[in-house]
N, C-alpha and C positions, 0 to 999 in steps of 0.2 A: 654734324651731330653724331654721328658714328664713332668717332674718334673721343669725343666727351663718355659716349657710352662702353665705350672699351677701356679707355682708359676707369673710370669707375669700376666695371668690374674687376679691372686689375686692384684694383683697389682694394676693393671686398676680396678677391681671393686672396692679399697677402693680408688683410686683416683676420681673414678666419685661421690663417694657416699661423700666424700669431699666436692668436688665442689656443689651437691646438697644442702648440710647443709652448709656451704657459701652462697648460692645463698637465702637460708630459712631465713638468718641473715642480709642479704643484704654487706655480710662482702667480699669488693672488695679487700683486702689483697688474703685475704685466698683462693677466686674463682681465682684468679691471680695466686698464690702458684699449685693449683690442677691443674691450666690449662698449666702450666708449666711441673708442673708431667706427666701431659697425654702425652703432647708432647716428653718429653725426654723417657714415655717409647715407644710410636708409633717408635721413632727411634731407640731403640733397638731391637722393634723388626721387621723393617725393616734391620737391618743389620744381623739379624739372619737368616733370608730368605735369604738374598743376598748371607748368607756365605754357609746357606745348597746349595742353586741354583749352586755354584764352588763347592762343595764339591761333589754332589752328580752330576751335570753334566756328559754325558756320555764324553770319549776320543774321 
């Protein structure tokens, strides 16, 4: 699981840094694209929490 959570945050840091260099260019595609990315990965990894939270729940 570690390597899922690193890998994600690699994730998130090349999508912010995206969005940064977008936003440097004033390029509203691209900061659109990145803010997309962030969002779709914010939901993954909300559903990874969701899934550890039933997995690891006590009985």
């Amino acid at each position: 699981m570690n390597a899922f959570r690193s890998a994600l945050a690699n994730e998130v840091s090349q999508a912010r840094a995206s969005l940064l260099r977008a936003r440097e260019r004033h390029d509203e595609a691209a900061m659109t694209d990145a803010v997309e990315r962030l969002h779709d990965l914010d939901e993954i990894s909300a559903r990874v929490r969701d899934g550890l939270t039933l997995v690891t729940a006590p009985d």
